[in-house]
C-alpha positions in Angstrom: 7.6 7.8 -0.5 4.0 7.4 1.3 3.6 4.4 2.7 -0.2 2.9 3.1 0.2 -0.1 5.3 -2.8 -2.5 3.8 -3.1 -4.9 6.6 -6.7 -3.8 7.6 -8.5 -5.8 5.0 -11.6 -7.9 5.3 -10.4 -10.3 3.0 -7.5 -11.2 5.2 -9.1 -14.2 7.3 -8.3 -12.5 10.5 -9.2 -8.8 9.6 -12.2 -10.1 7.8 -13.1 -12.2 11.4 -12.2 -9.9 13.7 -14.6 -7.2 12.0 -17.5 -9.6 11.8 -16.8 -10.2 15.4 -16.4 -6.5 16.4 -13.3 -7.1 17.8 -11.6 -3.9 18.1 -8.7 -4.6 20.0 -7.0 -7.2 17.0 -8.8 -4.1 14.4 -6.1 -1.6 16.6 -2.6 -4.0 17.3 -2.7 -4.2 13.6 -2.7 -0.8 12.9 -0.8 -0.1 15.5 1.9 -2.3 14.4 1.8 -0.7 10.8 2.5 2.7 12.7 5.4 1.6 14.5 6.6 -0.1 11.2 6.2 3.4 9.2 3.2 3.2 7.5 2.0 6.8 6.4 -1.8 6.1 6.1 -3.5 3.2 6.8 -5.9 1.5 4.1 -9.2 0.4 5.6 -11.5 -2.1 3.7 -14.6 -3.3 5.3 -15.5 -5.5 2.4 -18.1 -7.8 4.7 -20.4 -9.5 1.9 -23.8 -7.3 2.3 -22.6 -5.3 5.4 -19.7 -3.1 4.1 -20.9 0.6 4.9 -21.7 -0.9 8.3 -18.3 -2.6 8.7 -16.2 0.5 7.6 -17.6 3.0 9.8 -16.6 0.5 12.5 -13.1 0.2 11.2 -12.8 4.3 10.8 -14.1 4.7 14.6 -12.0 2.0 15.9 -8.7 2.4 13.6 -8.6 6.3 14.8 -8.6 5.1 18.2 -5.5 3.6 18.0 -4.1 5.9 16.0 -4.1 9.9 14.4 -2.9 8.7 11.0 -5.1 9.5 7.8 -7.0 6.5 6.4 -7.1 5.5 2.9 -11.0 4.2 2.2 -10.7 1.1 0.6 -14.0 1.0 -1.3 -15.6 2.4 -4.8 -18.9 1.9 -3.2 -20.1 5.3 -3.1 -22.7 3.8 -0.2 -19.9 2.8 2.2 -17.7 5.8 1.4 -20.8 8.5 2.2 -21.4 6.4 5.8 -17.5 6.7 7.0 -16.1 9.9 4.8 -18.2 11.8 7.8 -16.5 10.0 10.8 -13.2 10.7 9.4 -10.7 13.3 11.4 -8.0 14.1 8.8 -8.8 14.4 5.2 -8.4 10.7 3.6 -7.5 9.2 0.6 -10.6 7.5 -1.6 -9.0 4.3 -3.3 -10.7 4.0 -5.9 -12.6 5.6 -8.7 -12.3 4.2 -12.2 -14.1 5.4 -15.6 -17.0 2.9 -15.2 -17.8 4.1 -12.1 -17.1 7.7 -12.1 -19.9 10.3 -10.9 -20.8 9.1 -7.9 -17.3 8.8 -6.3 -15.7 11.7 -8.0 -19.1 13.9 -6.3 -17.8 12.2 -2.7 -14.4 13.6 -3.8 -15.4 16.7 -4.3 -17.8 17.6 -1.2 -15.4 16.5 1.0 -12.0 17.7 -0.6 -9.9 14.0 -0.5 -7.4 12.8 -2.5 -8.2 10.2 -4.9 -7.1 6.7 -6.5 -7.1 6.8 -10.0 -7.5 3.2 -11.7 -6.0 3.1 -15.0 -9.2 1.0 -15.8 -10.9 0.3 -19.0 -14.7 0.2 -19.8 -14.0 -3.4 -20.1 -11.7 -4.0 -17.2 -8.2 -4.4 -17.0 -5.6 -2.8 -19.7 -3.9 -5.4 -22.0 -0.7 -3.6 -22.5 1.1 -0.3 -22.6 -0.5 1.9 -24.3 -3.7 1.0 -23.1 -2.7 1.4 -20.1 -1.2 5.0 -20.7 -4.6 6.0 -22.3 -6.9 4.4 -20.2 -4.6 6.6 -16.9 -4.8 9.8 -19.2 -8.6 9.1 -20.0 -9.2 9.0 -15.9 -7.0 11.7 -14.8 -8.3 14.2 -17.3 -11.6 13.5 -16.0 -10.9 14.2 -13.0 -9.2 17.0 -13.3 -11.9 18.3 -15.8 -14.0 18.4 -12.4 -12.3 20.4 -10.6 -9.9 17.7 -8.9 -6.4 18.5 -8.6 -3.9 17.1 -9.6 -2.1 17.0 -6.6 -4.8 15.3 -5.1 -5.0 12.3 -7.4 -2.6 9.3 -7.5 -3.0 6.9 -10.2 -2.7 3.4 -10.1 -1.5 2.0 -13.4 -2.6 -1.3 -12.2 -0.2 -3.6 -11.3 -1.4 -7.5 -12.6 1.0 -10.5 -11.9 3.8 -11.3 -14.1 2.9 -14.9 -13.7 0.1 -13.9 -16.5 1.8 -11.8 -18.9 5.5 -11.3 -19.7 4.6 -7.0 -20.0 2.8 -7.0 -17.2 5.7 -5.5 -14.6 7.5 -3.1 -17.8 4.2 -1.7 -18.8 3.5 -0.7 -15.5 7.0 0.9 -15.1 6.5 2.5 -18.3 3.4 3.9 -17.9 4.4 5.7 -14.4 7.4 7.3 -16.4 4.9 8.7 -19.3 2.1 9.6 -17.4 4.3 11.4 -14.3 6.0 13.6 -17.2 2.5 14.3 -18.8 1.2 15.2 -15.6 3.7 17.1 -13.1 2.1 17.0 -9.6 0.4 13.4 -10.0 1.0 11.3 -8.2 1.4 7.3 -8.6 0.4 4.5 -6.5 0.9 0.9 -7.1 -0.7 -2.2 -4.8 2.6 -4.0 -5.1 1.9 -7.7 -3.8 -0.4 -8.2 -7.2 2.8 -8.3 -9.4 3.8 -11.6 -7.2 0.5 -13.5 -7.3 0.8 -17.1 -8.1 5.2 -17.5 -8.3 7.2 -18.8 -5.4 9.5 -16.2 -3.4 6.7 -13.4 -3.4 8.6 -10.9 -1.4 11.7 -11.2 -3.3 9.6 -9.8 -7.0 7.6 -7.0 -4.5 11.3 -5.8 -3.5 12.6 -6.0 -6.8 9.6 -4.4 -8.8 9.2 -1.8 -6.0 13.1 -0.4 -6.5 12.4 -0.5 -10.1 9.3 1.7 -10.2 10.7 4.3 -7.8 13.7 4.4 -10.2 10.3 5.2 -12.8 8.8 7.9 -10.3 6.5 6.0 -8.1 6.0 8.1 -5.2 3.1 5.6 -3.0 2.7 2.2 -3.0 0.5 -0.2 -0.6 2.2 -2.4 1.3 2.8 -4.8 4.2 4.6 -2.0 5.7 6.0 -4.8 8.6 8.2 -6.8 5.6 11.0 -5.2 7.3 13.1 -6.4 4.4 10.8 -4.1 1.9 11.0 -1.4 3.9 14.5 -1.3 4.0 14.9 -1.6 0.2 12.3 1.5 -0.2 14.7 3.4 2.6 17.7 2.2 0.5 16.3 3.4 -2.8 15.0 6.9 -1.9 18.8 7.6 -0.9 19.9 6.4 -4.0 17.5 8.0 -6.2 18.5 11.7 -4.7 14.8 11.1 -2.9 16.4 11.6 0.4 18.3 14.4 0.7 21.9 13.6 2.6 20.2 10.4 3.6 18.5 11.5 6.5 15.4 9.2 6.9 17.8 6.3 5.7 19.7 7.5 8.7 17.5 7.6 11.0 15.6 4.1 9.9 19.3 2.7 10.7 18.9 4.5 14.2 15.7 2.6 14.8 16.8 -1.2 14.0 14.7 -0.7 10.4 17.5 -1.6 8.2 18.4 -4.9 10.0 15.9 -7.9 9.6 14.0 -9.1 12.5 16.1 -11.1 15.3 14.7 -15.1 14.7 12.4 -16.1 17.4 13.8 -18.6 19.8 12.8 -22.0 19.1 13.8 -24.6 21.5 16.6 -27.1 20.3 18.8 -30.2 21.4 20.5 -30.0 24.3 24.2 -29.8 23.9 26.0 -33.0 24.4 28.6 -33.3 27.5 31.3 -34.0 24.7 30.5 -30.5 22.8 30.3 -28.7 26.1 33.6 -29.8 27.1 34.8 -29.2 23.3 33.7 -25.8 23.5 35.1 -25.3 27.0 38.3 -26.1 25.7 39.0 -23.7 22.9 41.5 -20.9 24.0 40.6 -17.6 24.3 
């Protein structure tokens, strides 16, 4: 499973400040911790209102400073992605290109040989159930492929929308990874999974579930808070179960590193014990 660790986002108050503020060293202990938490790539937006190619080529220079991990460029902006695609050391990942927007990313694809988000997107916007969603994935992918892209190269978000809004919104996702994955052998699939929870109490509990569920369907990338050490472990958990993980070697070795437990609570300072349960507890026998 790649893992894109999407802390690095403008729209997250601190990301989004620190940026503004050219503040590289919070920029690079969040990316940093997304490293030592397992991301694979790390998603950069620099979606500043009227300075965003200016605030991702910032991000690009300082993120691969801290780090030699590929970046996934958060932007469909075909402005922002021709300023950083050149400052980039490793091939990235362009997320996103959609059919309303089309030639101007898919030529930035192309020149510089990245892999690419699909968005199973409409003309109109999002899809309102499963089989527009399958044909709208189709539509994009065979586009893209009709230019020369490959398919190896693409991953296609099926475009997760929360199930606080619409009882098919987590199933049709599931169900269009299943048909589109069989259509296409070698796509890939990529969810952002915190958009099925928007709006419900107990967020991370529906982002672990729905996450297990869509790897059962074939989901083989998803964006995430890669430091919800309990969502990692679930993804660790699942890729042994689903025969991902062959004689459970990176489950293994995630137990080796303290992955699989949750985080040890913070120390937060208490009541001092009373003399009568200090001499209580002094009392019990060994």
């Amino acid at each position: 499973m790649l893992v894109i660790g999407e802390l690095i986002n403008c729209t997250r108050r601190r990301v989004g400040a620190a940026t503004a503020a050219r503040d590289a060293a919070v920029i690079q202990e969040v990316a940093q911790r997304q490293v030592a938490a397992g991301a694979h790539l790390l998603d950069v937006n620099g979606g500043l209102p009227g300075q965003e190619a200016e605030a991702l080529r910032w991000l690009v220079d300082v993120v691969q400073e801290a780090t030699d991990l590929p970046l996934c460029l958060d932007s469909s902006d075909p402005v922002a992605l021709a300023a950083a695609l050149p400052l980039c050391r490793k091939p990235p990942l362009i997320n996103s290109i959609e059919l309303a927007r089309f030639s101007s990313v898919v030529a930035l694809v192309k020149e510089y040989g990245t892999g690419v988000v699909a968005l199973a997107m409409g003309p109109h916007g999002p899809p309102s159930g499963i089989d527009d969603r399958v044909e709208y994935a189709a539509r994009v992918v065979d586009r893209l492929t009709a230019e020369g892209v490959p398919l190896e190269n693409i991953h296609l978000d099926p475009c997760v929308m929360p199930v606080s809004t619409g009882g098919d919104n987590g199933i049709g996702v599931a169900e269009c990874i299943t048909r589109i994955m069989v259509r296409y052998p070698g796509l890939h699939t990529v969810v952002g999974l915190s958009n099925v929870s928007f709006g419900l109490p107990a967020r991370k509990l529906l982002n672990q579930c729905f996450l297990t569920v869509l790897m059962s369907r074939g989901l083989d990338s998803v964006i995430v808070d890669p430091t919800d050490r309990q969502l990692m472990a679930a993804l660790y958990a699942a890729e042994a179960l689903l025969g991902r993980d062959e004689y459970c070697v990176g489950y293994m070795k995630a137990f080796r590193k303290g992955l699989l437990e949750p985080a040890a609570p913070s120390a937060r300072p208490g009541p001092a014990p009373s003399p009568l349960a200090a001499r209580d507890s002094a009392a019990v026998p060994s």
